[in-house]
C-alpha positions, 0 to 999 in steps of 0.5 A: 442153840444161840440165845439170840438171832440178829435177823438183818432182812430187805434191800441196800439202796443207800450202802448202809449194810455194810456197816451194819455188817461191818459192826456185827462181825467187829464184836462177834459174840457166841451167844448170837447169830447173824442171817441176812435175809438179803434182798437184791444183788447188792445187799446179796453181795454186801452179805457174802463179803460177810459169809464167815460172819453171817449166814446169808439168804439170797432173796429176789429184787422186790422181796417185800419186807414180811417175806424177807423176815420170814425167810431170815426168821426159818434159816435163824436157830435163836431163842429169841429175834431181834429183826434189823432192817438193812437201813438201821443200825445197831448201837455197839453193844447192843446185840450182847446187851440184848442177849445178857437181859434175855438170858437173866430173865426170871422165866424166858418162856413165860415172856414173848417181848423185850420191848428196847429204848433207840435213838434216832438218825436222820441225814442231818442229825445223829443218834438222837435220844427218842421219847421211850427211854423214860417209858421204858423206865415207868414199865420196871424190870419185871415182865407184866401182860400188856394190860398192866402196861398199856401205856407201852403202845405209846412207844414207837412202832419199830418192829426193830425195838420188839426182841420176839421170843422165836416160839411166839412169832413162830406161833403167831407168824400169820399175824405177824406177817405184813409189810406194815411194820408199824402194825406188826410192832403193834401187833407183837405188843397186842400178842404178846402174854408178858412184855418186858423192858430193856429201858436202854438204847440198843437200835438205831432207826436211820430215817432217810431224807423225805425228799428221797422217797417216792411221793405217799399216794392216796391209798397209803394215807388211807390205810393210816386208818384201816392200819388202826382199825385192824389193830382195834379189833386184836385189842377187842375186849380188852379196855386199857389197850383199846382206850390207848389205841384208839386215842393213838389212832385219833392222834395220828390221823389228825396229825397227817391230816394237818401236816402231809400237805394231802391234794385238797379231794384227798385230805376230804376223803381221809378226814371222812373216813378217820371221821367214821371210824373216830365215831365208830370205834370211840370206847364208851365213855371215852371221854374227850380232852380238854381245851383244843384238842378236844375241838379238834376231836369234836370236829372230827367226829361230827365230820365237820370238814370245813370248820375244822379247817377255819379251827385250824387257820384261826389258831395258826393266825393266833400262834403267829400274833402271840409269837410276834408278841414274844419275839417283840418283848424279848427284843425290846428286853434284850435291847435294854439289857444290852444297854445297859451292859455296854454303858456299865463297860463304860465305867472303871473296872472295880478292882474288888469285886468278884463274880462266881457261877458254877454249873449253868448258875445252879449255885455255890458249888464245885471248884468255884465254891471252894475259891471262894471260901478260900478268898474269904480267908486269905483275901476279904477284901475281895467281895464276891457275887455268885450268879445263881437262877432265880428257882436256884437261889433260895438254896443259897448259903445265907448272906450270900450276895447274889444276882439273877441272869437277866437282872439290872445288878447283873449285867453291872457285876459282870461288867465290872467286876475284876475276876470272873470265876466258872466252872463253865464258859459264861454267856458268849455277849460277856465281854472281856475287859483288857484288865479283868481276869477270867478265871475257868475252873473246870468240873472234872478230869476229862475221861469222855472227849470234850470241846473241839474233840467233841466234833467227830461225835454228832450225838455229842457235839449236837447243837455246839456252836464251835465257833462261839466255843472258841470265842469264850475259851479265847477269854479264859487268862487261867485253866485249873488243872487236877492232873498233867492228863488234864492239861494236855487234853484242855490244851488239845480241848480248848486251844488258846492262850491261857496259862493252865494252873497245875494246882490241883481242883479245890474242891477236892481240898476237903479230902485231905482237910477233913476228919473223923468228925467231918465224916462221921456228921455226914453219915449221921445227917445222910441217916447211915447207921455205925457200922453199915457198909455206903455204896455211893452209886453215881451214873454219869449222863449219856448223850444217846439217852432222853432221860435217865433210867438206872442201869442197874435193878437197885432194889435187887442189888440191895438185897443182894447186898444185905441189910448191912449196906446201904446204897446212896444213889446220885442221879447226874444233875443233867437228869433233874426234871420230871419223876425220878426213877428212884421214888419208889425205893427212897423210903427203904432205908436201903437205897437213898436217893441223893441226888438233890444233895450238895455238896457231893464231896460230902457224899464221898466222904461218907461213902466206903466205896464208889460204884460209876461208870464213866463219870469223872467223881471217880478221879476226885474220889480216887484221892480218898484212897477207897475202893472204886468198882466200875460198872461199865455194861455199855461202854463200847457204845459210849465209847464210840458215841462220845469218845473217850481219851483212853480206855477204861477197861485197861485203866481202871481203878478197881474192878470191872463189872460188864453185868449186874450179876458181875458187880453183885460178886464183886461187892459180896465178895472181897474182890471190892478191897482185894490186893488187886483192887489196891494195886489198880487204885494206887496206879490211878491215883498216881495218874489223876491225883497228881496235883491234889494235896488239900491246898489246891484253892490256897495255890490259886487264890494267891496265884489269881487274886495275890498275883504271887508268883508260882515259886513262892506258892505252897508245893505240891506235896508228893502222894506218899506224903498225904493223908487223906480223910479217914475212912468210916470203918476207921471211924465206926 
């Protein structure tokens, strides 16, 4: 019995089974079988040229869509069902993703759902992230009844993200069985004893363009509500799922009323008819939220058609006062600003004064912290000016000059100073003067595609102006570069016509400079105890993904571990608003959540070995000479999501791991440390710490700031000549 059955059901009007196809027979694996349940001759015909892939169910045009999953649903022989309408597409991956949480769960039999994350296409836009992930994130690993998660029904009701155990839609079929998909995911959710989550993307909802579809008649807005009603009486008796139900069904019903644009007898009789069944299915007590909407749902419920509509154009005329407002403030601002910049462009350049950023202004960090400190010690005549966001500067080194975006100093330091120093581009109405020298440091080795390759990966490129991309790499006079691999891709990446410093980044100096003392502080300020065993745990940022959720059961995995070893857990600074996933485990002793914590060369320091994915740390760490373990349970997805520049699983550092269970032995063993691990590490290093020797920051402050030619800068020394920091079991 395969573990898991892809169910591809309903018609092929927009060619879009093909590829679904195409990519299913690309990865096949034994665990999971393909029925298309086809509908019509061209999705028919689309399934055969498939057949040694898939079995096919020929069904006649007009087949609705319950029929045409239940006729996939008898031909599939999986334990469990993963329904793919013909229009949407699978992430790559997904289908062995699905199938590996399936099989580790605790209990199969006792859970009936595997609730998923997607993202999201339309015809303009590409795999964008949906709101779930981080609800999905909230629901834990461990399988829980609806009631203890009723905050589940919040997610989108894609019957394609509800993975059903086959013995519970067979046993519920009759329920599960209408062209309604939106109450069947409801329904499933309703049904099902025990739901788990899988809080990681693993379906593509392909939403057609509006105007393609036939016009919405009166009768499928009025069965917005009766939909609600049905799925109201499922959760009867059962408080947490019927309070979340009907606020959803209030929610919704306002919404199309607002936005649908209905015929005016039309939007009469369906705010009539969510009017009645606001009143009559309210919970008792239930009570009403504060500020607008609770007018709106006051309105609603007493059937007040007309001043519900004098509510609406009042708050519209409202919206569109204040937002005049705005936009007229920010205009008369922006207009002072940029005043006063161009008559600060007036002025000479100040030969001594320089202006640092690193990460979007968040601080002193990275490549550009380190030139920094080097120019302190070789030229100090040279006084530097970091721009750092306001709710960013009071983390600031003490005595650090400093201006805020947006500031009268700002638009001064920028305008005249001779260096400007960013480990990314700074704003596009930076002009640059024929005598400052723009100095880009960048942030890492590129493993996943960036700049002008990103424009074959819509999920990475959303939002890109690269024509304003090109305009700021054309102000660049220098790159830094790590590695010879670097310096070819920023030259493919971002062509103009910098001169690229093959000096190392400087901010990986610290590795050679430091010592035994260095490290050992470090792990007695991280609270790391002589003797135990630090994993440094650092996940890179996904574009597919809203938010960030960890791909590995953290407290599982310490425990696994032993109390010998400690996780240090390092959230990418993408993720670094709202809840962490991490609150819950930070008290342990076992797992530390340092992802607020700067420097993170630090944290490599302190660490006996690295644990990533893609995220470029694993070059910098790579000249510690350490062990890397690459956990890498997506990669065909992020592979083709963001590009990549070449292929991990044949070039890593150290060992792969494609599940937890994997990198649990990986790490409970010796293979972490073994012969073959050494062998992949040094093969690495020798690629991706070419340039770094601990005087990296020497060679590009006497290249920028001395104006020292290259000849007479400190060599490069050859890695067999270096030595880097000591590790802690060295020092314990």
């Amino acid at each position: 019995m395969p573990e898991l059955s892809v169910v591809v059901h309903g018609p092929d009007p927009q060619d879009r089974l093909t590829g679904l196809l195409d990519s299913l027979a690309a990865h096949p694996r034994p665990e999971t079988e393909v029925v298309v349940a086809a509908v019509g001759d061209w999705a028919r015909q689309a399934a055969e040229r498939h057949a040694t892939a898939c079995q096919v169910v020929p069904l006649p045009d007009g087949t609705g869509a319950a029929a045409a999953r239940s006729a996939g649903a008898a031909r599939a022989t999986g334990r469990w069902l993963h329904f793919v309408h013909a229009k949407d597409a699978l992430p790559v991956g997904a289908p062995r993703a699905v199938a590996e949480h399936t099989a580790a769960l605790p209990d199969p039999d006792a859970v009936d759902v595997l609730l998923l994350d997607h993202v999201r296409s339309t015809w303009r836009t590409a795999a964008a992230p949906s709101p779930d992930g981080p609800v999905l994130a909230r629901a834990g690993r461990d399988p829980l009844p609806l009631d203890d998660r009723a905050y589940l029904l919040r997610t989108a009701p894609l019957l394609g993200t509800r993975v059903v155990r086959a013995a519970f839609w067979r046993a519920h079929e009759r329920f599960l069985t209408t062209d309604d998909e939106p109450f069947t995911a409801y329904a499933a959710l309703l049904l099902a004893d025990r739901i788990a989550a899988l809080p990681h993307p693993a379906y593509e909802d392909r939403r057609p363009r509006p105007e393609s579809l036939p016009p919405v008649t009166a009768e499928q807005y009025y069965a917005l509500v009766e939909r609600y009603e049905r799925l109201l009486d499922l959760a009867h008796g059962r408080p947490a799922p019927y309070a979340v139900l009907y606020d959803l069904m209030v929610r919704d019903c306002l919404r199309t009323f607002v936005r649908a644009g209905m015929p005016e007898p039309v939007a009469r009789e369906f705010f009539r008819r969510a009017s009645l069944a606001a009143v009559r299915r309210r919970p008792e007590g239930h009570p009403r939220p504060a500020g607008p909407e609770g007018v709106r749902r006051s309105l609603l419920e007493e059937g007040a058609y007309g001043r519900y509509r004098a509510f609406q154009a009042a708050n519209k005329a409202r919206r569109t006062v204040r937002r005049t407002v705005r936009a007229g403030r920010r205009q008369a601002s922006a207009r002072l600003r940029d005043h006063r910049y161009r008559r600060a462009l007036t002025a000479p350049v100040e030969p001594r004064l320089a202006v640092f950023s690193a990460y979007w202004n968040r601080g002193v960090a990275c490549n550009p912290a380190a030139i920094a400190a080097k120019l302190g010690e070789l030229a100090p005549e040279i006084h530097p000016v970091w721009v750092v966001n306001a709710a960013d500067a009071a983390l600031l080194p003490p005595g650090t000059d400093h201006v805020v975006p947006g500031t009268r100093r700002h638009g001064e330091v920028l305008a005249r100073a001779k260096y400007l120093v960013n480990n990314v581009n700074f704003p596009n109405a930076v002009v640059k003067r024929p005598d400052a020298v723009h100095l880009q440091t960048h942030h890492g080795t590129p493993l996943k595609r960036m700049g002008l390759d990103q424009l074959p990966y819509p999920a990475a490129s959303r939002g890109l102006d690269f024509q304003a991309l090109l305009e700021r790499i054309d102000k660049w006079d220098f790159s830094v570069s790590a590695n010879s691999h670097s310096t070819r891709m920023w030259r493919r990446a971002y062509p103009s016509r910098w001169t690229s410093l093959d000096h190392g980044y400087p901010r990986n100096d610290v590795y050679y400079t430091a010592g035994a003392a260095e490290v050992r502080a470090v792990r007695e300020r991280l609270g790391i105890a002589p003797g135990r065993r630090a994993v440094l745990y650092a996940p890179t940022h996904r574009d597919y993904e809203a938010a960030w959720t960890p791909r590995l059961h953290l407290a599982a995995l310490a425990d696994q571990l032993g109390e010998e070893t400690v996780l240090l857990v390092r959230a990418h600074y993408f993720y670094d608003t709202g809840p962490s996933p991490l609150t819950g485990l930070r008290r342990t002793g076992r797992v530390i959540d340092v992802s607020a914590y700067d420097p993170v060369e630090d944290l490599c320091l302190a660490a006996d070995a690295l644990v990533t994915d893609y995220s470029s740390i694993m070059f910098d760490y790579a000249n510690l000479d350490r062990p890397i373990v690459i956990h890498a349970d997506d990669w065909e997805v992020y592979r083709e999501t963001r590009g990549v520049y070449f292929d991990l699983m044949a070039d890593a550092p150290g060992p792969v791991a494609r599940t937890q269970a994997e990198l649990t032995e990986i790490l409970t063993t010796d293979a972490w440390r073994d012969d073959r691990a050494a062998k992949a590490r040094a093969v690495f290093r020798r690629r991706f710490c070419e340039y770094d020797d601990g005087r990296a920051a020497e060679r590009v402050v006497r290249r920028v700031f001395l104006g020292q030619d290259e000849p007479s800068l400190p060599p490069v020394l050859p890695l067999e000549d270096r030595t880097p920091a000591p590790a802690p079991e060295e020092i314990a």
